[in-house]
C-alpha positions, 0 to 999 in steps of 0.5 A: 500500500501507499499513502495516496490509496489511504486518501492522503496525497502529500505531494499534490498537498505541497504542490497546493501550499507551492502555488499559494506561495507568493500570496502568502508572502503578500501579507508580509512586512519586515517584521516577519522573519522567516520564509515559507517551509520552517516549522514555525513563523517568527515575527519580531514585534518590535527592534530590540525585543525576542522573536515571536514563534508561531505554529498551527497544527492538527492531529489528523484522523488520530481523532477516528480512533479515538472517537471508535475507541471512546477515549479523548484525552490523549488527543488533547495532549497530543496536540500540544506536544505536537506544536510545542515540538514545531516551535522547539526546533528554533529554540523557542519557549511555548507561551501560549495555546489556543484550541479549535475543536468542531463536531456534527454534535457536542456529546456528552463529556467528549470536550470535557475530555479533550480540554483536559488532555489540552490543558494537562500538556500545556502545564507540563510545558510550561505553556498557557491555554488562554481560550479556544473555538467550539463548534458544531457543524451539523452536516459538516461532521458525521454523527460521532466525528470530531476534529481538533486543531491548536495554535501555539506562540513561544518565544526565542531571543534572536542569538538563540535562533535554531535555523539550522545554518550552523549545519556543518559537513562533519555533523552527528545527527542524532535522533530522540525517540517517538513514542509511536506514530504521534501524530502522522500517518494514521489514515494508512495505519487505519487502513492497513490495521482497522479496514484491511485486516479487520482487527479490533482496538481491543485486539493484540496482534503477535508481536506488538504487546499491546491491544491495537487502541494504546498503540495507536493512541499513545501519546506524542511525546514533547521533546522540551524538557530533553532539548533543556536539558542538552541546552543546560548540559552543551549550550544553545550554540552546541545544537546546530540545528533540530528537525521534527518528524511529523508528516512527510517522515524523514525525507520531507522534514530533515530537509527543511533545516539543512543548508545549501551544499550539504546532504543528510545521511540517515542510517535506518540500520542504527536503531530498531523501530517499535514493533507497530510500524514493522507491523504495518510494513508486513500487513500492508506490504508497505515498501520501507521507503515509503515507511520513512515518507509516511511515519516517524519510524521511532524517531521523533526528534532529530538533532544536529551536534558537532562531533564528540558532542555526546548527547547520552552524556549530556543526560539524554539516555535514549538518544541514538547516532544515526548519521552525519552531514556529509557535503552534497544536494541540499537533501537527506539520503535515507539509507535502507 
């Protein structure tokens, strides 16, 4: 299977954003100081003052299962995480959350459920949650379905901007590890699993040592007190550049940060992914390469270091070398 036969077509989706380009920056002035593809926009308010960092973003049809599941809460937390991480990646600190959430009908405890999540990963980031938008939209929705989108604001001094333009040839990349899917890829997970094989939520499949509802609901992780805590350990000026694997995977994310002349080599044989997606490529008959376009494959987080910068040493005991920046196109090379 393919991604495309789930109903998700990535390319066509960044030929769309491509031609809407110009439009976009239509709107700018000089106070806006990025360009189209970072992970999130910076906007600086005022000559002297920290940049503003902002970052919109979903959790996709993670909601399906959570809604076929019955179990709301991990969602919300889901969509913090997520946002918290797109604006990590340029050193930034979350301030503030705001929260969409839209249904064909409100049932009984279902936003409750979710503004909990919400709000529970906005404490543990240290962010937040200053109000939100509730809709019902009868005919829009079908009964049972909800979505559920947020927008996160941080901050960053400019000398701490991550931009990626430290990248050096000789740079360790290192990668953090995902909790599972997070929040990428569950249209094809859905397909494979629910719709292709039949498999209940309450099943175990063999070898993945959890019912098929807390794999696919496990909650995307936020990398913000580990990034502190390499911060603390080597300097801001140590972590040359960050990538988060979202959608797109490998070879449309670590892109986005590598400068012109550099190439990203990913050795895929350098860690072992979480039995759920070796369970996907077997069911669906999944091509790898197309494994790495579509999901995080257990790596969440990808970290830019000099060499000899250790991260394991640092504090970060799960971090894992899984390639170096070698002189090339501008792109990654994922080796298979």
């Amino acid at each position: 299977m393919k991604y495309r036969d789930s109903g998700v077509n990535i390319d066509a989706a960044q030929r769309a954003l491509a031609r809407a380009k110009e439009t976009v920056r239509s709107t700018w002035d000089a106070r806006v100081r990025s360009d189209l593809g970072a992970f999130g926009g910076l906007y600086r308010p005022a000559p002297g003052e920290p940049l503003l960092v902002a970052s919109i973003d979903g959790v996709g049809t993670k909601v399906k299962v959570a809604a076929a599941a019955g179990r709301y809460d991990t969602v919300g937390q889901d969509l913090v995480n997520h946002c918290v991480n797109d604006i990590l990646v340029q050193g930034a600190e979350p301030l503030f959350f705001l929260d969409y959430f839209a249904a064909g009908r409100l049932a009984e405890g279902v936003l409750e459920d979710v503004l909990d999540g919400v709000a529970r990963a906005c404490r543990e980031n240290g962010c937040a949650l200053l109000g939100g938008e509730t809709a019902e939209m009868p005919g829009v929705y079908a009964a049972g379905d909800f979505d559920l989108a947020g927008c996160i604001v941080g901050r960053v001094a400019e000398a701490d901007l991550i931009d990626g333009s430290a990248i050096a040839r000789g740079d360790r990349v290192w990668g953090l590890p995902s909790t599972g899917l997070h929040t990428n890829g569950y249209s094809l997970a859905r397909a494979v699993l629910l719709e292709g094989q039949g498999l209940g939520l309450d099943d175990v499949p063999p070898g993945l040592g959890a019912t098929v509802a807390d794999a696919l609901l496990a909650v995307h992780r936020s990398y913000l007190p580990h990034l502190r805590a390499l911060w603390r350990a080597l300097g801001r000026g140590a972590v040359h550049g960050l990538a988060h694997i979202t959608g797109g995977g490998f070879p449309d994310n670590v892109p986005r940060v590598v400068p012109e002349g550099l190439t990203a080599r990913i050795d895929t044989r350098a860690w072992t992914p979480p039995p759920l997606f070796g369970l996907l490529g077997e069911l669906g008959e999944i091509a790898p390469a197309e494994l790495y376009r579509v999901f995080n494959m257990g790596i969440g987080m990808v970290v830019f270091l000099p060499p000899g910068a250790d991260p394991v040493a640092a504090g970060l005991a799960d971090a894992v070398p899984i390639g170096e920046v070698t002189a090339g196109p501008r792109r990654v090379e994922v080796l298979l």
